[in-house]
matplotlib code that plots the C-alpha trace (Angstrom):
import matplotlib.pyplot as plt

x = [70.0, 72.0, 70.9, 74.2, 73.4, 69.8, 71.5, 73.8, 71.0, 69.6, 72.4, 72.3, 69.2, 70.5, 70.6, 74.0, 75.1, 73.2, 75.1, 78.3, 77.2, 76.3, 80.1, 81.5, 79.3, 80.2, 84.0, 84.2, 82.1, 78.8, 80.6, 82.1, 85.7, 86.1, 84.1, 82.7, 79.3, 77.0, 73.6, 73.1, 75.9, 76.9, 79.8, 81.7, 84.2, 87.8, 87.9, 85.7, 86.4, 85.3, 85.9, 88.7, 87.1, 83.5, 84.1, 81.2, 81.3, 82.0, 79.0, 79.5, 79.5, 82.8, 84.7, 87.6, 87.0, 89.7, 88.5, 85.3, 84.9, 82.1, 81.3, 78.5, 76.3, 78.2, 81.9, 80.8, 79.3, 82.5, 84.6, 83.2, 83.1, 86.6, 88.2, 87.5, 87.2, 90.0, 88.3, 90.6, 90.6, 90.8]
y = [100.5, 99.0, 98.8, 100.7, 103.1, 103.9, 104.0, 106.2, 108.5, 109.0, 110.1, 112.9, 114.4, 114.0, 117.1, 116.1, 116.3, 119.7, 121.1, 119.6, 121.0, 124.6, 124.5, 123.6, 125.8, 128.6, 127.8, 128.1, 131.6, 129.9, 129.6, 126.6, 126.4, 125.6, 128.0, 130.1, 129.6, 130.8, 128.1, 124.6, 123.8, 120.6, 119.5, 116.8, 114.6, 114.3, 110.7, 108.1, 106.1, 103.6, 101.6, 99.2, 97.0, 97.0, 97.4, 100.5, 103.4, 106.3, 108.6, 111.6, 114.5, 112.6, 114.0, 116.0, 119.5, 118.9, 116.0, 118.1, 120.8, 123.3, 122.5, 123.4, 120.8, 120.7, 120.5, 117.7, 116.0, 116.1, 115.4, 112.3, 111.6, 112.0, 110.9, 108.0, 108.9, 106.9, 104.8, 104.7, 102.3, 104.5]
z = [86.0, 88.8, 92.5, 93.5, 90.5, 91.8, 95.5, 94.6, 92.5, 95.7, 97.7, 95.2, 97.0, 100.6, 103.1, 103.4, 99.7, 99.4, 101.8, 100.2, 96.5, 97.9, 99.5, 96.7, 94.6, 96.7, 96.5, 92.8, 92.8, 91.1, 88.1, 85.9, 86.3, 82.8, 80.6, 83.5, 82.8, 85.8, 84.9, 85.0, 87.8, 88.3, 91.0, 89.5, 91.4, 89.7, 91.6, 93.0, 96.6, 97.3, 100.8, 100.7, 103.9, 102.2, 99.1, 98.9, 97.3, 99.6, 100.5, 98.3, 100.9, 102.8, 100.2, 100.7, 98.7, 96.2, 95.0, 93.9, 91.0, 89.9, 86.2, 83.3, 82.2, 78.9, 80.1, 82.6, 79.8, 77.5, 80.3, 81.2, 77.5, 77.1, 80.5, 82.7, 86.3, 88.6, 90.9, 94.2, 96.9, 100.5]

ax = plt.figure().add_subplot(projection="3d")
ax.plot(x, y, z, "-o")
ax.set_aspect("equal")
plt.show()
């Protein structure tokens, strides 16, 4: 595992990123927006940014609330396994 991978693990587990999560959580009624399930949540963003100046990835509570979507363990899972997630430069 990578030290931006293990960085970025623990941003996962900030105040800040709880706070995001419950947000979006709340915006999408508890509920994935795929199938509707109502357990194992998961927010999933539909982009990445990363800083154009550093070249870091952006902390994952700056982002803007479209860019971030209430799924199921299980549609998350086969989305990434059927999509690559854009990577944009902001």
């Amino acid at each position: 595992m990578t030290d931006e991978k293990i960085k970025y693990d623990d941003l996962l587990t900030s105040d800040k990123w709880t706070a995001k999560r419950a947000e979006i959580l709340n915006r999408d009624a508890n509920a994935c927006a795929s199938c509707g399930e109502k357990l194992a949540l998961q927010v999933h963003h539909k982009q990445y940014h990363t800083d154009r100046k550093t070249g870091k990835f952006v902390p994952p509570w700056q982002y803007h609330s479209k860019y971030l979507i209430t799924l199921c363990g299980s549609c998350h899972e086969a989305g990434h396994s059927q999509y690559q997630i854009p990577v944009k430069y902001i």
